[in-house]
VODO-899048 format. One line per field, with one value per residue (C-alpha): residue number from 0; x, z, y. Coordinates in Angstrom, 1 decimal, always signed. Example, Ala and Ser with C-alpha at 12.3 -4.5 7.8 and 13.67 -1.06 7.14 Angstrom:
2
num <- 0:1
px <- +12.3:+13.7
pz <- +7.8:+7.1
py <- -4.5:-1.1
END
This chain:
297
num <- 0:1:2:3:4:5:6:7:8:9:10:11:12:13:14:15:16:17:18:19:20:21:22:23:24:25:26:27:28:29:30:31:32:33:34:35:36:37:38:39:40:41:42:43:44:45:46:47:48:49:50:51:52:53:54:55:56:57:58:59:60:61:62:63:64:65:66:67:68:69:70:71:72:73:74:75:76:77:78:79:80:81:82:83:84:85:86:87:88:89:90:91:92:93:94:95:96:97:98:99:100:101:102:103:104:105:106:107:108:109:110:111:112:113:114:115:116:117:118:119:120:121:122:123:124:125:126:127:128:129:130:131:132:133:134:135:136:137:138:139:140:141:142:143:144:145:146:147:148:149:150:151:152:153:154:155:156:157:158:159:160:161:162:163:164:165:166:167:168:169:170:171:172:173:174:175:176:177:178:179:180:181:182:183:184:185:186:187:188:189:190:191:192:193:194:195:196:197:198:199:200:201:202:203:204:205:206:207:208:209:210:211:212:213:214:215:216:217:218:219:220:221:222:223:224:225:226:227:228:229:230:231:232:233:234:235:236:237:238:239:240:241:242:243:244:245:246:247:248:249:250:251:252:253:254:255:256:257:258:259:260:261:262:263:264:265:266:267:268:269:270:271:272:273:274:275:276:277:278:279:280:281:282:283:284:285:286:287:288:289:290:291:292:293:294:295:296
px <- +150.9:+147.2:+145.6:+143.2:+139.6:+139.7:+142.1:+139.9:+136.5:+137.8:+135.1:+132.4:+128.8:+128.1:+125.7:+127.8:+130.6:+131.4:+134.8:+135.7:+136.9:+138.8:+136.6:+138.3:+137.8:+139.4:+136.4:+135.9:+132.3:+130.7:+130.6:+127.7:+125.3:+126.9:+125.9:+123.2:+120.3:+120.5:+118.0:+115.0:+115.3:+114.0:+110.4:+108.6:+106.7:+106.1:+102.9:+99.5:+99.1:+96.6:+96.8:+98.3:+101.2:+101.6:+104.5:+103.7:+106.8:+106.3:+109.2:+110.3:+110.2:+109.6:+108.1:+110.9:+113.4:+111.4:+111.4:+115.2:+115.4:+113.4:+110.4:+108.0:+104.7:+102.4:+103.5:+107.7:+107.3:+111.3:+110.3:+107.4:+109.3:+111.9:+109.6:+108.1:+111.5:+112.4:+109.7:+109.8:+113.6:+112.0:+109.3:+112.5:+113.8:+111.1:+108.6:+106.7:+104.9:+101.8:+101.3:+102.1:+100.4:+102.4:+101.2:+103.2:+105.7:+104.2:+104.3:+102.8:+103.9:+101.3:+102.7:+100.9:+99.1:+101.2:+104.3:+106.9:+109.7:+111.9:+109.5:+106.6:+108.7:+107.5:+110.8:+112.6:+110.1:+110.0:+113.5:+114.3:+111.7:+112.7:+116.5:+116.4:+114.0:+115.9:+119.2:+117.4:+116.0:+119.9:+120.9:+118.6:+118.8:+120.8:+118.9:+115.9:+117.0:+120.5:+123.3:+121.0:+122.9:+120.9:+122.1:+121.7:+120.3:+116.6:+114.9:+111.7:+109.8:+108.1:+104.8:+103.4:+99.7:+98.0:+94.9:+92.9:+90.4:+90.5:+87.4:+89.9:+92.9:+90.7:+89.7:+93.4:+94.2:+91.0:+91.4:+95.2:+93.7:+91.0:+93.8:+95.2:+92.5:+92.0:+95.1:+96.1:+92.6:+93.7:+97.5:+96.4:+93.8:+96.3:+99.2:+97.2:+95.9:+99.3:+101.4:+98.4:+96.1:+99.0:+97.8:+100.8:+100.6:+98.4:+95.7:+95.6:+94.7:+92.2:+90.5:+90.1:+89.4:+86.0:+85.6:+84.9:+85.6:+83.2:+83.8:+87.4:+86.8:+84.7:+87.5:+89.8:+87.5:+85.7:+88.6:+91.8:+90.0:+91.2:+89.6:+90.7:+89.7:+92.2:+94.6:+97.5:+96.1:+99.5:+98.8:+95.2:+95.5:+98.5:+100.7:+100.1:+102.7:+101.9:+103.5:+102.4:+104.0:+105.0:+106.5:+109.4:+111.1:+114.4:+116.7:+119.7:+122.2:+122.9:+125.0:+122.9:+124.9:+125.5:+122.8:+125.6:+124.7:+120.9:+118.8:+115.9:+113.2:+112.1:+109.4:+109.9:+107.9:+108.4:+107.2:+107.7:+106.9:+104.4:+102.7:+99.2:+97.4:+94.0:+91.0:+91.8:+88.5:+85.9:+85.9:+87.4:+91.0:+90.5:+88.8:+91.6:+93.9:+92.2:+95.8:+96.5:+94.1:+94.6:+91.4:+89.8:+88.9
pz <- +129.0:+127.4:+126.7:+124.3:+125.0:+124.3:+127.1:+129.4:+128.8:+127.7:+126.2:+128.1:+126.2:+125.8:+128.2:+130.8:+130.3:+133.4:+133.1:+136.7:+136.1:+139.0:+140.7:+141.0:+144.4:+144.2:+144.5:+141.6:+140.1:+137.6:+134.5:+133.5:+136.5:+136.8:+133.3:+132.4:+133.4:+131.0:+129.4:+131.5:+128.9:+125.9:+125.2:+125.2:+121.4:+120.9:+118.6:+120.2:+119.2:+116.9:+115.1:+111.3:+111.4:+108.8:+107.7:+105.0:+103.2:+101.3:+99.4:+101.5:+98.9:+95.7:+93.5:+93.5:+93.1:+90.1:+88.4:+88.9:+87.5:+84.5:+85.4:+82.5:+83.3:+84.2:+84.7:+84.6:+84.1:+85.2:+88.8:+89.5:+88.6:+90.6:+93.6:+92.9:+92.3:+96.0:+97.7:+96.4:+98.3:+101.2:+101.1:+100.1:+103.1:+105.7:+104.6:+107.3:+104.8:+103.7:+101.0:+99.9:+98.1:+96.1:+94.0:+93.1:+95.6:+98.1:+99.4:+102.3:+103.9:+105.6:+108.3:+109.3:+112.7:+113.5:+112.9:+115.6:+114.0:+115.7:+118.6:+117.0:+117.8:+116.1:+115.5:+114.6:+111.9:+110.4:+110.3:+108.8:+106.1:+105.2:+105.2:+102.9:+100.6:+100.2:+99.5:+97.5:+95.5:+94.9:+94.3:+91.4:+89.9:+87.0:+86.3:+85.3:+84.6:+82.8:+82.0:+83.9:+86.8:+90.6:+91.9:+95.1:+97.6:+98.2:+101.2:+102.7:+106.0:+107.4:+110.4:+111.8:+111.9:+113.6:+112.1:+114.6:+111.7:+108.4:+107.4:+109.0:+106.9:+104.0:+104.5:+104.5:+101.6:+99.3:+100.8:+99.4:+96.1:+96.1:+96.1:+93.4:+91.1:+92.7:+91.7:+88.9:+86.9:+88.1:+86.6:+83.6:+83.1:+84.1:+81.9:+78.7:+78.9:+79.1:+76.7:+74.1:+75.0:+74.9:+78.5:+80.9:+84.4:+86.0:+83.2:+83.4:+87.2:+86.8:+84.1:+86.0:+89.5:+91.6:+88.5:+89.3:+88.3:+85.3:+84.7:+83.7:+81.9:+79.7:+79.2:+78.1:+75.8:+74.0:+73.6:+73.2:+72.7:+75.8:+77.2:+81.2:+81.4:+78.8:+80.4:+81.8:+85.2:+86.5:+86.7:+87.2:+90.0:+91.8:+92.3:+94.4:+95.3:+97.2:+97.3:+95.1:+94.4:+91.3:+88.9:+87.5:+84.3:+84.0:+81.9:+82.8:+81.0:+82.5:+81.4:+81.2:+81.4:+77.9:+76.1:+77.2:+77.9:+78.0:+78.6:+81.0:+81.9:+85.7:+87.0:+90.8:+92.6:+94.8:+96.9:+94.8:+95.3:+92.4:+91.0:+90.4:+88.9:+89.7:+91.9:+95.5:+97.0:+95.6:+96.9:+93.5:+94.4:+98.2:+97.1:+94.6:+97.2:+100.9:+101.9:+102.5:+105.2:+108.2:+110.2:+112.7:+116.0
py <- +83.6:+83.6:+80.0:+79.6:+78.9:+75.2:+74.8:+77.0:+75.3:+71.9:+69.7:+70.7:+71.9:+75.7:+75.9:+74.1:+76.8:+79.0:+80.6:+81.9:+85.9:+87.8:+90.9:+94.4:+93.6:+90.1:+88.2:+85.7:+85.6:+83.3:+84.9:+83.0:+83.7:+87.4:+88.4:+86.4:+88.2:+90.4:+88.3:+89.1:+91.7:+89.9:+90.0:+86.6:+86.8:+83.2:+82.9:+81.7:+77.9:+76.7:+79.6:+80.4:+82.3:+84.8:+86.3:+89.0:+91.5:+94.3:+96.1:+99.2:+102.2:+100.0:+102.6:+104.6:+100.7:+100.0:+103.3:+103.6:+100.3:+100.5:+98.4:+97.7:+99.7:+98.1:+95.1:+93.5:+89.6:+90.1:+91.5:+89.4:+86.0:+87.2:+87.8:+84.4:+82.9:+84.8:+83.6:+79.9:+79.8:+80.7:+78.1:+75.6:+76.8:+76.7:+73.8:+74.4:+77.0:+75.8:+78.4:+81.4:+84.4:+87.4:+90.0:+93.2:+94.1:+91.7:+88.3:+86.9:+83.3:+81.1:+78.7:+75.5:+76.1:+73.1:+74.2:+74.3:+75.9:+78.4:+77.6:+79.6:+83.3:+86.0:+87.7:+84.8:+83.3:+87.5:+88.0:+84.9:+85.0:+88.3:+88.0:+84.8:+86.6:+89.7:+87.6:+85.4:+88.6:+89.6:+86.4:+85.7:+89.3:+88.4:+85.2:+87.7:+90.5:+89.8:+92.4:+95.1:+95.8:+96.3:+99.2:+99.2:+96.3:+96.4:+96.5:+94.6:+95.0:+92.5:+91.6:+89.2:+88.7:+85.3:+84.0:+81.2:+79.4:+78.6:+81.1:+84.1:+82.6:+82.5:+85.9:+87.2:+85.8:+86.7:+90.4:+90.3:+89.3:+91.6:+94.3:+92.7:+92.7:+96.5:+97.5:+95.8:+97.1:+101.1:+100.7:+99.1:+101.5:+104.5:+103.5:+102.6:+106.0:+107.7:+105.2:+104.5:+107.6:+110.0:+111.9:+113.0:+111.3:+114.1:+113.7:+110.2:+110.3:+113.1:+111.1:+108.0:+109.7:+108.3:+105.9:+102.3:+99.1:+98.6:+102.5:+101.4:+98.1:+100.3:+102.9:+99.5:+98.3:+101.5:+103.5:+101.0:+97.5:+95.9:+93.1:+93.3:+89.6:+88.7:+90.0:+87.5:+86.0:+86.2:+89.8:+89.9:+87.1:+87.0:+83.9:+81.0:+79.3:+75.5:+72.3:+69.4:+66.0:+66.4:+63.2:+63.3:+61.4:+60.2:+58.0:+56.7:+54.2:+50.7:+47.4:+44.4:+40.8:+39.4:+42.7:+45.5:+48.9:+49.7:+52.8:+52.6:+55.1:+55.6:+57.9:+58.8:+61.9:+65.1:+67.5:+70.9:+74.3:+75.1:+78.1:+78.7:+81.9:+81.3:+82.3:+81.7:+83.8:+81.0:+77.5:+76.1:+76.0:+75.0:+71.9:+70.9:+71.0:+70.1:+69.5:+73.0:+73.9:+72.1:+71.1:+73.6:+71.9
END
């Protein structure tokens, strides 16, 4: 008769479990000591200390997501709060994050060089990141995007890069922003010229080809009255996400002897992820929040 495994292994811890299994040959083996060399096959990928760890997804095939789903060109407000809204359950999820930077169909997670989570592995701090993101992303679908349905699940690869200073973290982040600003200024250029300038796709792209960045911020003002700088910063910047202590106000009824019920007024505070769609290449931002960066020795 079969017993179940509570009345093989008792109360004892899983990794004081050997179950004793008969050989072919009639010789009983630990299970345990038998098999469990198969992990000599794992590759050690824990992270170098004192470094950052960053964890940076990008959406696996997104052009062809966002035209299927109707994106607003140039920019959706829809898809980039929910990539904000995405990445800010992740942060909820692993406070080790110090900040975190997205833009487009990007977003890259900076871990404290102190952090010991998931003892600093590489494939566990990636994989994790990225599968509560990508839930995350379906998860919150209808709260941006309403009655639209998603039709199929999206996808989101992920790496892991280590950066050993402050100046090199610094560096990562202003060159994500740079391609920001880089990218942003082409689309915005590209798609006023086809919805506003009435050229198809191909003329649009021949017209602003080996043109720079003043070469298009002329085009947007002369010809359609655009002021790039105007623009929103959300799209011209990026998001920041970071956590602040933030104070919150509450009320809350209460019964007083002999004056009966009475409403009082507390203020408590909170770490909160926040955003912020500002300049993160100057020195500005770093010196409104010197909590981010941790020293360099």
């Amino acid at each position: 008769m079969l017993r179940p495994v509570s009345a093989l292994f008792g109360n004892l811890s899983k990794s004081k479990r050997h179950c004793t299994l008969p050989s072919t040959s009639g010789v009983s083996v630990m299970a345990k000591s038998k098999y469990e060399y198969v992990r000599d096959f794992e590759t050690d990928d824990t992270c170098l200390r004192n470094c950052y760890i960053v964890v940076r997804l990008d959406g696996r095939n997104f052009h062809k997501f966002a035209d299927q789903h109707n994106f607003t060109k140039p920019n959706d407000d829809r898809a980039l709060g929910l990539m904000s809204r995405s990445a800010r359950s992740v942060m909820e999820e692993l406070e080790d994050i110090a900040i975190a930077y997205g833009q487009s169909d990007e977003f890259s997670f900076v871990f404290k060089r102190s952090t010991n989570w998931f003892r600093r592995r590489a494939s566990k701090l990636m994989t994790h990141v990225a599968s509560q993101f990508s839930s995350s992303y379906v998860f919150y679908w209808k709260e941006y995007f309403g009655e639209q349905p998603l039709l199929y699940p999206p996808g989101f690869d992920g790496r892991v890069v280590l950066y050993p200073s402050n100046r090199n973290l610094r560096d990562y982040l202003s060159w994500r922003q740079a391609d920001c600003h880089i990218n942003n200024l082409y689309n915005t250029a590209f798609w006023t010229l086809v919805q506003k300038g009435a050229l198809s796709k191909t003329q649009a792209e021949e017209r602003l080809n080996g043109t720079l960045s003043a070469d298009k911020n002329e085009i947007l003002f002369s010809e359609f009255n655009i002021n790039y700088n105007s623009e929103s910063p959300l799209h011209r910047k990026g998001t920041t996400l970071i956590w602040e202590k933030v104070d919150e106000t509450s009320t809350k009824k209460i019964t007083v002897p002999k004056e009966g019920e009475k409403e009082i007024t507390f203020t408590r505070s909170r770490r909160k992820v926040t955003a912020h769609y500002s300049d993160i290449i100057g020195d500005s931002f770093w010196n409104e929040h010197p909590d981010i960066l941790e020293e360099d020795s």
